[in-house]
C-alpha positions in Angstrom: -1.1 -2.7 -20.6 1.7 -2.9 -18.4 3.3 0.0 -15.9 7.0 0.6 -16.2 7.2 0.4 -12.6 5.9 -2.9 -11.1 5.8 -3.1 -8.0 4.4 1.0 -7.6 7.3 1.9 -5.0 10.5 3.0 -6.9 10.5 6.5 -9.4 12.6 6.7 -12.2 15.6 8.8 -11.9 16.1 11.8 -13.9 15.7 15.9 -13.4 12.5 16.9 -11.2 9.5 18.0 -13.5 7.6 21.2 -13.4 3.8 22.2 -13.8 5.3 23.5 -17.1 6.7 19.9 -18.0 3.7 18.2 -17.3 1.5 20.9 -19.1 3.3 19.8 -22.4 3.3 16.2 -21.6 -0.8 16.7 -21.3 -1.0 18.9 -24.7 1.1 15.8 -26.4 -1.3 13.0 -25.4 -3.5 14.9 -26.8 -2.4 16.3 -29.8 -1.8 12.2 -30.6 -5.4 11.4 -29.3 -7.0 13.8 -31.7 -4.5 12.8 -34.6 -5.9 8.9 -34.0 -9.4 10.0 -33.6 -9.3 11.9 -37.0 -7.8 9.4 -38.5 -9.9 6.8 -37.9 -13.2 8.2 -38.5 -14.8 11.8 -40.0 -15.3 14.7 -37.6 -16.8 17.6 -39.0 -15.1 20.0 -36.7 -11.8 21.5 -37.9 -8.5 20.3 -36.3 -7.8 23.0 -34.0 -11.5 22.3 -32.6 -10.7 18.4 -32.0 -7.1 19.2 -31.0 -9.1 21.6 -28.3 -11.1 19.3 -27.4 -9.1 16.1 -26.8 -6.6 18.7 -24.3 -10.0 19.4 -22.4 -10.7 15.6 -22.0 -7.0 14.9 -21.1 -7.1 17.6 -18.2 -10.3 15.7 -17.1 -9.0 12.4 -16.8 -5.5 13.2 -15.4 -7.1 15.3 -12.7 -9.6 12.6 -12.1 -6.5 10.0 -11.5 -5.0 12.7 -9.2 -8.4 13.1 -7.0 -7.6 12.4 -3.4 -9.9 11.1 -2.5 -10.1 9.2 -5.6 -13.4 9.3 -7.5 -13.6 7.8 -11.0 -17.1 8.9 -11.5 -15.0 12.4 -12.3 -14.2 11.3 -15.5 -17.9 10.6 -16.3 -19.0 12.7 -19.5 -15.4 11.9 -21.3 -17.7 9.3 -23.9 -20.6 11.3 -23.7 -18.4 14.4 -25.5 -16.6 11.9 -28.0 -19.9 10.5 -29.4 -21.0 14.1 -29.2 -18.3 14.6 -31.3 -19.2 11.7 -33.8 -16.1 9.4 -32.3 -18.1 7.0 -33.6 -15.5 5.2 -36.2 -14.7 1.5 -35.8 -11.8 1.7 -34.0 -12.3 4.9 -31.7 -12.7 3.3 -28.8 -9.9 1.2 -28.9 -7.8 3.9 -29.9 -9.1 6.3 -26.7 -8.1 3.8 -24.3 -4.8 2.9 -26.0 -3.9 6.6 -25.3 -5.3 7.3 -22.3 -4.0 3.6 -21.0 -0.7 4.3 -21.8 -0.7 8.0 -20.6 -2.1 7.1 -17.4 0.3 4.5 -16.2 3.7 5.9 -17.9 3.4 10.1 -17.1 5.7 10.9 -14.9 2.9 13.7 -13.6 0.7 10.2 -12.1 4.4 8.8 -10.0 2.8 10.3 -6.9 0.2 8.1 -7.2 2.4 5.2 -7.9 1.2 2.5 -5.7 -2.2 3.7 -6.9 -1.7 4.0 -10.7 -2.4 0.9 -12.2 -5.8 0.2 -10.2 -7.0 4.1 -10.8 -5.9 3.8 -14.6 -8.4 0.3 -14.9 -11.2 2.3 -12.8 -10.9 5.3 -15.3 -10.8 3.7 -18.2 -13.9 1.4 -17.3 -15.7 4.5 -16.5 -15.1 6.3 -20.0 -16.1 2.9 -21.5 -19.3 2.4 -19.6 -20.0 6.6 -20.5 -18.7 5.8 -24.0 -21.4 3.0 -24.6 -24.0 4.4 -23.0 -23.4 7.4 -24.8 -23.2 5.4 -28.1 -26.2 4.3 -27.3 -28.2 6.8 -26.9 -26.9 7.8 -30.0 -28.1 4.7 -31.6 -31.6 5.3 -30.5 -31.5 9.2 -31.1 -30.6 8.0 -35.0 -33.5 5.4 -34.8 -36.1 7.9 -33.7 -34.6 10.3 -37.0 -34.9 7.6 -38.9 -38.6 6.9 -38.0 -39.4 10.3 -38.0 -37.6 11.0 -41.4 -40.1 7.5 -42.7 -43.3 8.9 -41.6 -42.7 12.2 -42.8 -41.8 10.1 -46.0 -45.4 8.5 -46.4 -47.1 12.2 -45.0 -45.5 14.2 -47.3 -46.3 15.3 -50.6 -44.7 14.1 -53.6 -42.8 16.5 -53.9 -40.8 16.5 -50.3 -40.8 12.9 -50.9 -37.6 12.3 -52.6 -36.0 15.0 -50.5 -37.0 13.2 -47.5 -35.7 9.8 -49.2 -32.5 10.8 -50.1 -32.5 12.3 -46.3 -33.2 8.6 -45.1 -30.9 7.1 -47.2 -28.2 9.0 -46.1 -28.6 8.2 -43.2 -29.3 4.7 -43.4 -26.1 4.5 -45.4 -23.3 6.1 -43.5 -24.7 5.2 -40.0 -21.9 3.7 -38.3 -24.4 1.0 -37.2 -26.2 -1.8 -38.5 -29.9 -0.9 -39.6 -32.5 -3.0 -41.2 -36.0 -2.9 -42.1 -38.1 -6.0 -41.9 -41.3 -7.3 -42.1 -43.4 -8.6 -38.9 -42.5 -12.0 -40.2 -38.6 -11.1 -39.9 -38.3 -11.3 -43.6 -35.3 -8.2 -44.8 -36.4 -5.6 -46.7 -33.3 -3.7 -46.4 -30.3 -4.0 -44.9 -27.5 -1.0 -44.8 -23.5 -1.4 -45.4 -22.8 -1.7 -41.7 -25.2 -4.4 -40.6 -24.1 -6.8 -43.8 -20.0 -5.8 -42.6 -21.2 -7.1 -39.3 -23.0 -10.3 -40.2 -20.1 -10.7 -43.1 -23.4 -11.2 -45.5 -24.3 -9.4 -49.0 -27.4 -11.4 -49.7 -30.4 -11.4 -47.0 -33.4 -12.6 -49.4 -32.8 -16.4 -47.8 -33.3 -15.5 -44.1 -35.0 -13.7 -41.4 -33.8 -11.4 -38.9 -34.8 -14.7 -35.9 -32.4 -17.1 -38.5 -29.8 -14.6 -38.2 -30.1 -14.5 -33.7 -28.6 -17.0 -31.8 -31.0 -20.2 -32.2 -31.3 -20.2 -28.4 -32.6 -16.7 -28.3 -34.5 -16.5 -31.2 -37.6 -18.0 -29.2 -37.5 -14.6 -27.3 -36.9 -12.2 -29.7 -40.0 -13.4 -31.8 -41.8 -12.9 -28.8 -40.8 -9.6 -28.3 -41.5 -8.7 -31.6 -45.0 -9.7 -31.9 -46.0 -7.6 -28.8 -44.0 -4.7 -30.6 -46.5 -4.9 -33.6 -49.8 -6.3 -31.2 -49.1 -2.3 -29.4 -47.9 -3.5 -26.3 -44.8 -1.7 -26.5 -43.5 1.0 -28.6 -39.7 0.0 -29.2 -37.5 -2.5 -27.9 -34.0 -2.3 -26.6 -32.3 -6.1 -26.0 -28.6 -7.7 -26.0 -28.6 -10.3 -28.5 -26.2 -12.7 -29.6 -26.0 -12.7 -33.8 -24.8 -15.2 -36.0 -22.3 -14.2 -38.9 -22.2 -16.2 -42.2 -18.7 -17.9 -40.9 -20.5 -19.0 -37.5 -19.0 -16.6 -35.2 -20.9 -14.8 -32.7 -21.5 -11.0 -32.4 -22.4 -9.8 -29.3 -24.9 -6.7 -30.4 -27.4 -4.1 -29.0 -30.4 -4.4 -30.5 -33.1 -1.7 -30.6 -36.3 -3.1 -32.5 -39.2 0.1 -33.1 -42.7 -0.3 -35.5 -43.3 1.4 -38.5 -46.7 2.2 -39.1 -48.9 3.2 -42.1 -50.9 6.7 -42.4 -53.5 3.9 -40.4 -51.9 3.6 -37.4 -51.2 0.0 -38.7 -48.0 -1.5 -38.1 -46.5 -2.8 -41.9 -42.4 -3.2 -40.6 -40.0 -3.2 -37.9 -36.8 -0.8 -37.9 -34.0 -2.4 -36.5 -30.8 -0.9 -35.3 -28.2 -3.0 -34.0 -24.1 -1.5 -32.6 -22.0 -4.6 -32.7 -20.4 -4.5 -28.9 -17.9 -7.5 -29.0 -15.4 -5.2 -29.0 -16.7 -3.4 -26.1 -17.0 -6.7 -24.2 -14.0 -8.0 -24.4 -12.3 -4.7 -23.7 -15.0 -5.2 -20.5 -13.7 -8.6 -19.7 -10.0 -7.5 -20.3 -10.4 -4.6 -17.8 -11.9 -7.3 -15.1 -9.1 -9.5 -15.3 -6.7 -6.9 -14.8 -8.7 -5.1 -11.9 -8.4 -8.6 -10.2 -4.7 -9.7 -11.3 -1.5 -8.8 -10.5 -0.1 -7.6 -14.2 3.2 -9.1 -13.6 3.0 -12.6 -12.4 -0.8 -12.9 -13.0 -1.7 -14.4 -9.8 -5.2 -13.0 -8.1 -4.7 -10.0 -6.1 -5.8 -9.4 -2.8 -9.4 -8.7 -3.6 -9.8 -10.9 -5.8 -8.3 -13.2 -2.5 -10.5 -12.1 -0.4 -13.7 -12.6 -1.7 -11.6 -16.3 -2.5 -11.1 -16.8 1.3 -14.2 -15.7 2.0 -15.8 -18.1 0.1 -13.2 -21.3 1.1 -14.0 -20.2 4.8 -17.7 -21.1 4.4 -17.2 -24.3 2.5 -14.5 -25.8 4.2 -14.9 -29.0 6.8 -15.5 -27.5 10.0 -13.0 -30.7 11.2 -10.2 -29.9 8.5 -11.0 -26.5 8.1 -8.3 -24.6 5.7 -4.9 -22.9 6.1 -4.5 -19.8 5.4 -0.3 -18.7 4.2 0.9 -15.6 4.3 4.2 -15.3 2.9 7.1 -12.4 2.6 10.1 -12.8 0.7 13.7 -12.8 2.4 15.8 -9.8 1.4 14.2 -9.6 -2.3 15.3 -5.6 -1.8 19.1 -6.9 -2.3 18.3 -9.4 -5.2 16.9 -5.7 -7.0 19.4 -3.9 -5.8 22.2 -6.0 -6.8 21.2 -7.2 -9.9 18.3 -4.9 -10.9 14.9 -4.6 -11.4 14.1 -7.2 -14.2 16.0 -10.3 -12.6 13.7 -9.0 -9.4 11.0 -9.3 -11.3 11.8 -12.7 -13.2 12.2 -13.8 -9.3 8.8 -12.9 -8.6 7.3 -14.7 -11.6 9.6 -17.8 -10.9 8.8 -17.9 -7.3 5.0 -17.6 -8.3 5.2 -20.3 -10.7 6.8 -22.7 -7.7 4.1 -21.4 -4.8 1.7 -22.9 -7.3 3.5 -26.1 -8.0 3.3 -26.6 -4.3 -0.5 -26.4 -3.7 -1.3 -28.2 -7.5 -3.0 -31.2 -5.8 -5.0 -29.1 -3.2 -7.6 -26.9 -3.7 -5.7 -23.8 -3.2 -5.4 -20.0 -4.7 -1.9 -18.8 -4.8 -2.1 -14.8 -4.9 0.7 -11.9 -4.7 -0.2 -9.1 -2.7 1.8 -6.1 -2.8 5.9 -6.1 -3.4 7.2 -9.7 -2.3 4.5 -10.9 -0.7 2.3 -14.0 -1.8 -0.7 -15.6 -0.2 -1.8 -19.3 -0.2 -5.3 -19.8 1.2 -5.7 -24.2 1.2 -9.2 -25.5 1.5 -7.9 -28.6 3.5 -8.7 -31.9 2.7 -7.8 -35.8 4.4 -4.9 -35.9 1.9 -3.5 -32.6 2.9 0.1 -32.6 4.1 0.8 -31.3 7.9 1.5 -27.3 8.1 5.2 -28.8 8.5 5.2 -30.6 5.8 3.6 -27.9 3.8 6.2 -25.3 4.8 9.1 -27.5 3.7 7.5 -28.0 0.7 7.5 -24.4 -0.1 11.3 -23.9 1.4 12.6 -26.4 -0.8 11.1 -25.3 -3.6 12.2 -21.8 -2.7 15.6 -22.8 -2.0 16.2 -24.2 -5.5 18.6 -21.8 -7.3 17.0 -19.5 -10.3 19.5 -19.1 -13.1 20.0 -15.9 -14.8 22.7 -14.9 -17.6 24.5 -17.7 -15.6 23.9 -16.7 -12.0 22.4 -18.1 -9.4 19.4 -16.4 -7.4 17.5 -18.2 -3.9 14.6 -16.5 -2.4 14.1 -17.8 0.7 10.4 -16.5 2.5 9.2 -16.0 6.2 5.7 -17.4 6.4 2.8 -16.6 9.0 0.5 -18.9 9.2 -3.6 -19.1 10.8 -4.4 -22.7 10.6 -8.5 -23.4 11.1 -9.7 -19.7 11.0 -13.5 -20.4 12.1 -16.3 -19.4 9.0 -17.4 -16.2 10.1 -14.2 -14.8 10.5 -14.0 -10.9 9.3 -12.0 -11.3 6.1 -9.8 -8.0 6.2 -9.1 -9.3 9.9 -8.3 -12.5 9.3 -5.6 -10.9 6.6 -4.6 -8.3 9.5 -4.2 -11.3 11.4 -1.9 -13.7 9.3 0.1 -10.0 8.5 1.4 -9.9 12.4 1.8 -13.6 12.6 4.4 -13.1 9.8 5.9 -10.0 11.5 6.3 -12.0 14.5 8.0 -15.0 12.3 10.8 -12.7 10.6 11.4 -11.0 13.8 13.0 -14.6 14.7 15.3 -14.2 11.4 15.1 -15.2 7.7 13.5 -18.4 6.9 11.2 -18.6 9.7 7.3 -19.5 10.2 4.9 -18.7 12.8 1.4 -20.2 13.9 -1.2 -17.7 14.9 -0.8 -17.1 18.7 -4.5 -15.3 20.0 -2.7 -14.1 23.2 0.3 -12.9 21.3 -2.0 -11.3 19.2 -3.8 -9.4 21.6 -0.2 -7.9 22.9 0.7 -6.7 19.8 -2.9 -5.3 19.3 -2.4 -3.5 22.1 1.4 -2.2 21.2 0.1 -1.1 18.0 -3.3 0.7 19.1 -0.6 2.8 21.9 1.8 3.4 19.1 -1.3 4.7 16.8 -2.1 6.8 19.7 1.4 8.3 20.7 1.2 11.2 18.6 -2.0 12.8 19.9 -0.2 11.7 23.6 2.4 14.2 22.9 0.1 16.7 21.2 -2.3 16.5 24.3 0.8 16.8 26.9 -0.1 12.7 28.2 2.9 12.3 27.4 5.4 14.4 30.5 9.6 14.4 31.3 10.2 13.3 34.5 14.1 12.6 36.4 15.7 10.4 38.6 18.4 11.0 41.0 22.1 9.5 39.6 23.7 8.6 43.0 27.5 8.4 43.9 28.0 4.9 45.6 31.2 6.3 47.5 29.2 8.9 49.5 25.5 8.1 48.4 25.5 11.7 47.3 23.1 12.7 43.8 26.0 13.1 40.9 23.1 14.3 38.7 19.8 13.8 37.4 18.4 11.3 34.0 16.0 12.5 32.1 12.6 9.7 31.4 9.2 10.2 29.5 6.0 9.0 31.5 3.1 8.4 29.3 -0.1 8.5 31.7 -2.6 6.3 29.3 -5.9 6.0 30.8 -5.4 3.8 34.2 -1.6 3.0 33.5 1.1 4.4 32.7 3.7 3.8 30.0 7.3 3.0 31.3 10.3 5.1 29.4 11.5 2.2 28.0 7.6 1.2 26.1 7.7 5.0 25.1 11.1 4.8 23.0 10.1 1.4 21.6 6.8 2.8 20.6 8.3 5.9 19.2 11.1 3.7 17.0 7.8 2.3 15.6 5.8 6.0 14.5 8.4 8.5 13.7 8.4 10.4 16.9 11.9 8.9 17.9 13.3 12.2 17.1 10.6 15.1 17.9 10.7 12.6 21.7 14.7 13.5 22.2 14.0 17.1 21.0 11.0 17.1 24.1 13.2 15.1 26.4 16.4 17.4 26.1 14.1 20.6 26.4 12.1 20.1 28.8 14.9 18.2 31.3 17.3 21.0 30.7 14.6 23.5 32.0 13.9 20.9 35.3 17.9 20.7 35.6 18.5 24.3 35.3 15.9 25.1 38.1 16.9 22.9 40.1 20.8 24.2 40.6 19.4 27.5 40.6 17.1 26.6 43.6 19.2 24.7 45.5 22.4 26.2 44.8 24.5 23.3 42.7 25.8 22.0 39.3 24.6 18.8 38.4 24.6 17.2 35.5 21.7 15.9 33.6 21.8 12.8 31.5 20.2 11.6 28.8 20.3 8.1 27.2 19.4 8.1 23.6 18.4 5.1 21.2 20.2 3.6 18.0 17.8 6.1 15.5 18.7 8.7 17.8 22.3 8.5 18.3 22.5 7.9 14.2 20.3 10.7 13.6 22.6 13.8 11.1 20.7 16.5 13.0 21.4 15.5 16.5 24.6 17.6 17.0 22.6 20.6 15.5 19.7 20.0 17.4 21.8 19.6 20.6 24.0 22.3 20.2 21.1 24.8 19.9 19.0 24.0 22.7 22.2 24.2 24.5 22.5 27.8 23.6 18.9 28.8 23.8 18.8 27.5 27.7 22.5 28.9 28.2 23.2 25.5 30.0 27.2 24.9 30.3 28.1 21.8 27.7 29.9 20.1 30.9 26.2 19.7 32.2 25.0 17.4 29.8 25.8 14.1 29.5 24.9 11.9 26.2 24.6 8.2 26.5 24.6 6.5 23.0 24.2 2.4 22.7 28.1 0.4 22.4 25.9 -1.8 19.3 25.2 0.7 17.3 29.1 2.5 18.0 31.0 -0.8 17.3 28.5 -0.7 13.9 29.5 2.9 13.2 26.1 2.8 11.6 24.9 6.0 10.4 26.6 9.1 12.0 26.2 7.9 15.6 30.7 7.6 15.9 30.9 11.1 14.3 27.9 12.5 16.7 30.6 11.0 19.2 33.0 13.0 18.8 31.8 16.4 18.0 29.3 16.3 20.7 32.5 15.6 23.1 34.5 18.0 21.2 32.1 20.6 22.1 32.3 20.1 26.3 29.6 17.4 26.5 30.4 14.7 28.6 29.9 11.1 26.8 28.9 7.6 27.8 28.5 4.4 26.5 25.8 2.5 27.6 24.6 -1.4 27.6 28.4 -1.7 28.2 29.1 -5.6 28.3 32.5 -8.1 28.4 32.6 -8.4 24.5 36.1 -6.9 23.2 34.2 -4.4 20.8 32.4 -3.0 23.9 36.6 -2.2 25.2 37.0 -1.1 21.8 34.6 1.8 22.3 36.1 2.9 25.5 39.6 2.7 24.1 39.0 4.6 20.6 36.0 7.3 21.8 36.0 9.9 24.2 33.7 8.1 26.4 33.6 9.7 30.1 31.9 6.8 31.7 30.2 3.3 30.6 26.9 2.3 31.9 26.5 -2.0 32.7 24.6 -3.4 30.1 21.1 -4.4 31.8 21.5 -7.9 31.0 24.4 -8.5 32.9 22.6 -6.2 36.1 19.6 -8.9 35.5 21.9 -11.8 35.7 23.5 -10.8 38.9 19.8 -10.4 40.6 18.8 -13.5 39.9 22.1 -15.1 41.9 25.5 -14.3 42.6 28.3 -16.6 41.1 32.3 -16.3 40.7 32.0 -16.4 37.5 29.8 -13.8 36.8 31.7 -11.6 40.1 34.5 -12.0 38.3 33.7 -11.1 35.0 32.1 -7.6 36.7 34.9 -7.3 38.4 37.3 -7.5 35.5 35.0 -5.4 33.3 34.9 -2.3 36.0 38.7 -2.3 36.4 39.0 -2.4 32.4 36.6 0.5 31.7 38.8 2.5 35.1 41.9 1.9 33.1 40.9 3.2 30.4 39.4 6.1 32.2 35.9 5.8 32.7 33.5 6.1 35.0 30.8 3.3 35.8 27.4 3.7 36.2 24.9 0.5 37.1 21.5 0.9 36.5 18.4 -1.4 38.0 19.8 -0.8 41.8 16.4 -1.8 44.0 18.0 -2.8 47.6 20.3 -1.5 49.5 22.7 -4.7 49.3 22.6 -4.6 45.8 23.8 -1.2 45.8 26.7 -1.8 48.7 27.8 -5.1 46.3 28.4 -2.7 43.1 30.1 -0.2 45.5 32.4 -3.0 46.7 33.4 -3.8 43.2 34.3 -0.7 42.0 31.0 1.2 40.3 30.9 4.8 40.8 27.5 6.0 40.1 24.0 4.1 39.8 20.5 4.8 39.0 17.4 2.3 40.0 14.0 1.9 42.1 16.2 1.6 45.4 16.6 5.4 45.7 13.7 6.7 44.0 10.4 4.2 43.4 9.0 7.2 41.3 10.5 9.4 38.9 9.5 13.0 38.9 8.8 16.6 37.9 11.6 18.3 39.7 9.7 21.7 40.2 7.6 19.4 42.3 9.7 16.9 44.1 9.2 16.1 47.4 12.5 14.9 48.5 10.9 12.5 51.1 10.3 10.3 48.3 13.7 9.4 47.2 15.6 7.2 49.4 19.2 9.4 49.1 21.5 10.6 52.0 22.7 14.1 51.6 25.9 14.7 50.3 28.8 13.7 52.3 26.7 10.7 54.0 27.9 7.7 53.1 25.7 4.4 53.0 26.4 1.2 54.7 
């Protein structure tokens, strides 16, 4: 069984279905579930009653693969009711998880689950099976015990229920859809019914015994067993026995074995009833493999990896130790994009196929996890190549062209690697592990490998585990707006206020500039500029009112931000609700992601400054695209990019003068302002003055940012307005 969709994360396209839609698609599996059932055995129910039934067992399952959280064990009781209904035929097993199979991983009611379907479908369906022969079993036994009964009542009886209760035994012993024998105590057949000589292919049984007729090796046992049958020591006997057909081929069989006794109490034959399971175990196996293989490429999945690495980890030479690879695919979403689904999918197997070339001579598992990622877990030896040497054997196998209709296609991968894990390493944290080395290794670009780095590690640990927290931050109010004073350099007076986030975390507390990276990383990018802009315009607002004036308040937003299709809405609204004049606000969106015009950040751009709101540019720098924004927006003012403020901290030089210089009267000419930001000394902030810059923000006037309702002005270092500073 295969899933139309491989790799679980793309839905077909087409019109969105209703509860209606998928209450027809359920009636039609099974309307053909019923149709295949009655065909392939007789039910003695009439076909609205199976047709009933089979829609009841459908709702079961599908609701079953739509439990969150999942439990399979809700589909328990499906086999049970199909033997009930005497399911029994040949082939009705095979045929219930043909339809179910195929129902569960191609209705479009299950594409929710998508990334989930194919492992829930296997669970389910082993489930039913294991119900089913269970089930079928008891059914077996339930027969047997008839079939005893109906013989005892045989030899009790008087004449004249005899032959009633004969033709009643040999009915049954007939048309049972299992093989059923009577034999002596010395294994010798008395009689054998239709189904047991179908299943050992024989006609004639006068030449052997039910022990010639068991697998030689396990005949030894079943003689055994038998003898303490008839000796009393046990009343029936339920075994899995290998039997031998007249061709030589083995059938895998449940065996139940009871005594038949005379009106004496004394045991005179054995009733054997056997269900051929080969079928069932193969189906078993089948189910297995798939559980622990990826359909498409047939590499091991990840559990069946892990309990791989697990077991390399504690064999390997505590010297040598192994290696493990984790491996992502280079922009495989624009091979499938491009060229479609199937040539991404030939790429996968292809690129399978050459990850295993690679590791032939070592003791290795090659395994794909989910999408375009692949595993290689090496169990080193003294003939192993070098991690170099190893990774340039997978580039250039990689790099090797794979033709399709005549074109073309490379897949290049970014590998993490963890060279030596120790032998008790925590599985799922050694695979955590080798995940953020290879985060780390694309971060660098395509085609790149990293080692494991413990201390880098650790700092991503702790980046993650603060980004896992942020939301219940802001929930909780950790998470608080606080401003800073924008000073004029001419006069040192305040020319406004910037709005930052301070996240107080336990004993330290989280800069603005972690927050925003840490919010790119959740989600809460945008609900943080909808916080920021609120509360800030509230501080602002009190703030004139208090003291009289009109400054502005500015608010620097990031690349998601500034691209975001809401953010004018969003804006324009909070402006209203706080009745703050437009000319109050000032928006400062990145010069990379303007030049770009990625997203709606250019059109943002102008409608915001359409709409009285004055506009910056910030990390302003000497490229000609950075000019290019000033001369084509209507940017009000540009702030320094901080690289350039960091360069001229760490020393002065004409070359670098100059190129401030030049920049500042560029950005004038074209009519905007400049604001510097990282200003910590007061001959730092005289220099920028000297050159030209109009505003600046930094540590030198205010060490702290704060709440302005509760500012005490002692603690920024700014003149009042009209003083100037020398």
């Amino acid at each position: 069984m295969t899933s139309p969709l491989h790799d679980g994360s793309r839905t077909p396209a087409g019109p969105a279905r209703t509860p209606a839609d998928h209450a027809r698609a359920r009636v039609k599996v099974a309307r053909k579930w019923a149709y295949l059932l009655s065909s392939s055995t007789y039910l003695p129910f009439s076909q609205q009653e199976i047709d009933q039934a089979m829609h009841e067992l459908v709702d079961v399952v599908f609701n079953a693969a739509l439990s969150e959280p999942f439990n399979a064990d809700l589909a328990t009781g499906v086999g049970t009711r199909l033997v009930d209904m005497r399911c029994t035929g040949p082939t009705s097993l095979r045929r219930t998880i043909d339809v179910l199979g195929k129902a569960l991983l191609s209705e479009p009611e299950l594409y929710r689950i998508d990334d989930k379907r194919e492992e829930r479908a296997v669970q389910l369906l082993g489930v039913i099976a294991s119900d089913y022969l269970e089930a079928a079993r008891q059914f077996i036994f339930t027969q047997q015990e008839d079939i005893k009964e109906a013989l005892v009542r045989a030899g009790s009886d008087a004449q004249r229920q005899a032959r009633a209760t004969q033709a009643r035994f040999d009915a049954i012993f007939t048309s049972s859809p299992s093989g059923i024998a009577i034999v002596e105590l010395t294994g010798a057949f008395v009689r054998a019914n239709p189904a047991l000589q179908n299943m050992l292919d024989r006609t004639d049984f006068d030449d052997v015994t039910l022990f010639d007729v068991v697998d030689p090796d396990e005949a030894p046992f079943l003689k055994a067993a038998c003898r303490d049958l008839a000796d009393g020591w046990a009343e029936r006997l339920h075994q899995q026995r290998r039997l031998i057909r007249q061709d030589g081929e083995a059938v895998r069989a449940s065996m139940s074995i009871t005594v038949l006794r005379d009106n004496g109490s004394t045991p005179t034959h054995l009733l054997v009833s056997v269900h051929d399971e080969t079928e069932m175990s193969l189906l078993q196996g089948q189910l297995s493999h798939q559980s622990l293989h990826d359909v498409l490429t047939g590499l091991p999945n990840r559990q069946y990896f892990s309990t791989r690495l697990e077991s390399v980890l504690r064999q390997a030479d505590p010297d040598i130790g192994a290696t493990l690879y984790h491996l992502d695919l280079d922009a495989f979403s624009m091979i499938t994009d491009g060229l479609g689904r199937s040539v991404g999918d030939r790429v996968l197997m292809n690129v399978a196929q050459r990850l295993r070339a690679v590791v032939a001579g070592e003791n290795a598992m090659v395994a794909r996890f989910d999408g375009d990622e692949f595993a290689i877990i090496v169990q080193n030896s003294e003939t192993t190549p070098d991690l170099v040497s190893m990774i340039a054997s997978i580039n250039e196998e990689l790099a090797e062209p794979i033709y399709f209709d005549g074109r073309g296609v490379a897949a290049s991968a970014s590998i993490g690697v963890v060279h030596k894990p120790p032998a008790d390493a925590d599985v799922n944290e050694l695979l955590r592990t080798a995940d953020m080395t290879l985060r780390r290794a694309k971060a660098n670009g395509r085609r790149q490998w990293g080692l494991f780095d413990s201390a880098e590690d650790a700092r991503d640990r702790s980046r993650f585990s603060l980004a896992a927290q942020m939301p219940g931050a802001l929930e909780m109010g950790e998470i608080t707006v606080v401003c800073r004073p924008l000073i004029r350099l001419s006069d040192g007076g305040r020319a406004g206020f910037e709005a930052l986030l301070r996240w107080e975390h336990e004993s330290e507390v989280i800069s603005h500039s972690l927050c925003l990276e840490l919010a790119e990383q959740t989600g809460l990018i945008v609900p943080l500029r909808d916080t920021l802009l609120d509360e800030a315009g509230k501080q602002v607002q009190w703030w004139n009112t208090e003291h009289g004036t009109a400054l502005p308040l500015t608010m620097a937003l990031t690349a998601n931000q500034a691209c975001d299709p809401d953010l004018v809405g969003a804006v324009l609204i909070r402006l209203t609700e706080a009745e703050m004049d437009p000319s109050l606000l000032r928006i400062s969106m990145p010069a990379s992601v303007l030049l770009a015009d990625r997203g709606e950040s250019v059109d943002n751009f102008r409608v915001l400054a359409d709409n009285g709101i004055t506009m910056e540019v910030h990390d302003f720098g000497s490229a000609a695209g950075d000019i290019e924004c000033l001369e084509d927006l209507p940017a009000s003012s540009a702030r320094i990019a901080p690289r350039l403020v960091e360069r001229l901290r760490s020393g002065k030089s004409s070359l670098i003068t100059r190129t401030l210089t030049d920049l500042i009267e560029v950005a004038h000419l074209a009519g905007a302002a400049i604001t510097v930001d990282g200003i910590e000394t007061a001959e730092q902030a005289d220099w920028w003055r000297e050159i030209g810059a109009d505003t600046a923000l930094g540590r030198y006037f205010a060490p702290e940012p704060a709440d302005l309702h509760e500012l005490d002005l002692s603690s920024w270092n700014v003149p009042g307005p009209g003083s100037a500073r020398r």
